[in-house]
Each structure stands twice: as structure tokens, then as C-alpha cells.
C-alpha positions, 0 to 999 in steps of 0.5 A: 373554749371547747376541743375534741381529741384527734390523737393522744397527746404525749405521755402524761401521768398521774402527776399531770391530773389536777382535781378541781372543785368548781362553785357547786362543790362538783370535782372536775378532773383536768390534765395540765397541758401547759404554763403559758406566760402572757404579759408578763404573767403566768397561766395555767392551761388545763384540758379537762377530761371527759369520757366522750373525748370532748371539753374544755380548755380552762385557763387560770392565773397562776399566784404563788400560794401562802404554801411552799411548793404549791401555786393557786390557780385565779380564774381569769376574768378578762375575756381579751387575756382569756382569747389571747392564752387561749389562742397560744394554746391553740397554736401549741397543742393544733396538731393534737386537738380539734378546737372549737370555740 
């Protein structure tokens, strides 16, 4: 699940950049976009940062975390939650990215 930029987004801060460490221990940095809620279950949007304006849109099940104000991030592994979060964020973010899938 891919986007290119088509204007800046809304101001964000440091604060709004999440580390990631993917399988092979590779850090990947993401911009938090959004929490949407799905089924009753929460999901974390995230739009990693590249430097030719192009990626990917990550989406990940939020649990809360063994750690007080902290929450882990579950990949999701259903490809028909995986389209239906991805098609919220589509509708959301459409005027700010181009999406291709």
C-alpha cells in the first residue's frame, strides 16, 4: 500500500515520528497519520518517510503495552481489516496523498 505526496501534510513534530525496527533489524522511520478505529478495534496509521516522496502506508493493531503510557503496535495480518483501514485512510488523507495500491 504505496502514496506519493501531493502537498505537505499539516504541521507535524518531532513527536509525530515513530522509529521502527523491521525483521532484519533495519530502523525505518514512520510519520504517525492517524488511529482509526475499525470493528471495534484501534489501528495505527503510519506513512513511512522516504526521501523521493514516495512509500508506504503501514497499518498496525494497537494493544495496550505491559508499559504505562505506551501502546504496542501488531502488524495485521488479515488482508480484509488490512483493505478496509487502509480504504478509511485513503478517504481521510485523499486531498494530501496520491495513493497507489
Amino acid at each position: 500500500m504505496g502514496y506519493n505526496e501531493n502537498e505537505e501534510l499539516e504541521e507535524y513534530t518531532e513527536d509525530d515520528i515513530i522509529t521502527l525496527t523491521d525483521e532484519d533489524g533495519n530502523q525505518i522511520q514512520a510519520l504517525y497519520l492517524d488511529t482509526v478505529e475499525y470493528e471495534g478495534q484501534e489501528y495505527a496509521a503510519l506513512m513511512t518517510l522516504q526521501s523521493d516522496e514516495s512509500g508506504e502506508i503501514l497499518i498496525f493493531r494497537i494493544e495496550d503495552s505491559e508499559y504505562e503510557d505506551m501502546d504496542d503496535y501488531v502488524p495485521v495480518e488479515d488482508d480484509r481489516i488490512l483493505e478496509a483501514v487502509y480504504g478509511i485512510v485513503k478517504e481521510r488523507f485523499g486531498d494530501d496523498l496520491t495513493f497507489t495500491d
